[in-house]
C-alpha positions in Angstrom: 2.2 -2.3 -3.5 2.3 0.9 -1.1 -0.4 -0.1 0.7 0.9 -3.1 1.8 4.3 -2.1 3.0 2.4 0.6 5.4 0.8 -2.1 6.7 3.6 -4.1 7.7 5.1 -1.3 9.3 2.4 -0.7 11.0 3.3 -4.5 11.9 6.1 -3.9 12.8 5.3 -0.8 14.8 2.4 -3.2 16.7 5.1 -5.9 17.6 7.5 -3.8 19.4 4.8 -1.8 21.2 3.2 -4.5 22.7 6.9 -5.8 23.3 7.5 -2.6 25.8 4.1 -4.0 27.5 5.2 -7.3 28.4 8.6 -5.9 29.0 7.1 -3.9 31.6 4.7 -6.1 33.3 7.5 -8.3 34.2 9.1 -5.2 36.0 12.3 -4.7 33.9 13.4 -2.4 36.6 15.3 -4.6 38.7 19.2 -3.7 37.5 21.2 -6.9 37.2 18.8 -9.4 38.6 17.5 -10.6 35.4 17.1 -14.3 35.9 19.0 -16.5 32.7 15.1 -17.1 31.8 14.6 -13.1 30.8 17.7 -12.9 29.1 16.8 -16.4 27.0 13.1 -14.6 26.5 14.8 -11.5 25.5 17.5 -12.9 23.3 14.3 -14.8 21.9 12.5 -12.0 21.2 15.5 -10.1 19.8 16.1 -12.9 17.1 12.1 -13.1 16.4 12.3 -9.2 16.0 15.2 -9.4 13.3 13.6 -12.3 11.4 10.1 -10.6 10.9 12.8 -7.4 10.0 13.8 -9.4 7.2 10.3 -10.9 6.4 9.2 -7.6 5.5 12.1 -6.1 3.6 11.6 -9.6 1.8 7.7 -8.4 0.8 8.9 -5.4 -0.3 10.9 -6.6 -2.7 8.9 -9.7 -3.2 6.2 -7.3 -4.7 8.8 -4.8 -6.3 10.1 -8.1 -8.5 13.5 -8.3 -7.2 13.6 -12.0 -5.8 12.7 -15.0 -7.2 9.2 -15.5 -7.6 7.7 -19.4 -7.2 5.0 -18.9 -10.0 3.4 -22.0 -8.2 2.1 -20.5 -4.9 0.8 -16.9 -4.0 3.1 -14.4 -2.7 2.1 -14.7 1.0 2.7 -18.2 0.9 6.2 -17.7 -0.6 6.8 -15.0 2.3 5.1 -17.7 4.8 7.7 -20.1 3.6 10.7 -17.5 3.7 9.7 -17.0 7.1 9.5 -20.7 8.0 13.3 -21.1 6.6 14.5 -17.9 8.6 13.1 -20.1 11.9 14.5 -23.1 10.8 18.0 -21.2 10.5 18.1 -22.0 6.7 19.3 -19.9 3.9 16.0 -18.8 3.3 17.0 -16.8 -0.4 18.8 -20.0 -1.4 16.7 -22.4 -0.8 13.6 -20.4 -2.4 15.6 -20.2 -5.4 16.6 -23.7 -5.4 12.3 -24.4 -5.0 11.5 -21.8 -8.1 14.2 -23.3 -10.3 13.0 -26.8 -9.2 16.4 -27.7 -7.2 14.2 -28.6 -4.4 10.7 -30.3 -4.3 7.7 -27.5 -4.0 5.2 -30.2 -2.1 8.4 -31.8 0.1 8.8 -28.2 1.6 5.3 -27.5 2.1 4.8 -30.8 3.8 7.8 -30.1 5.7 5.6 -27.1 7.0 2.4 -28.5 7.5 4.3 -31.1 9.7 5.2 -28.4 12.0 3.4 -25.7 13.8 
């Protein structure tokens, strides 16, 4: 399991460097003129930043056994759907829990998935 999470910070570390790239290239520099698109972009950014925050935490104690495991599908896919729900604006922990204890349909969710991109 140590492997892994220096991976994903390294991730991690990847996503907001290449962040300070683009930030630049649109010339960040220019005080209080930042058009309502840039702030959307950024506010964007901001939320896909916290949700792949929580993706990895989620890993890390995926693979430490501390959540809910679905013994049906493989770990990634389990994170892949965590993630999915985090988009989605759903209670991500519930609703895995709800899918491992059988609450809520394995195949419904993963064709909810495959549906969308």
């Amino acid at each position: 399991g140590k492997r892994k999470g220096g991976v994903l910070k390294e991730l991690l570390f990847t996503g907001k460097w290449e962040e300070k790239g683009t930030g630049a290239k649109g010339g960040g520099t220019g005080g209080g003129t930042a058009s309502p698109l840039t702030e959307d972009s950024d506010a964007r950014r901001r939320k896909k930043r916290e949700i792949e925050v929580k993706v990895a935490e989620y890993v890390d104690k995926l693979e430490s056994g501390k959540c809910t495991r679905i013994k049906e599908i493989t770990t990634n896919d389990q994170t892949e759907m965590y993630r999915y729900l985090l988009y989605k604006g759903r209670d991500a922990k519930k609703t895995i829990k709800q899918v491992a204890t059988g609450k809520v349909s394995l195949t419904l969710l993963q064709g909810e998935m495959k549906r969308e991109p």
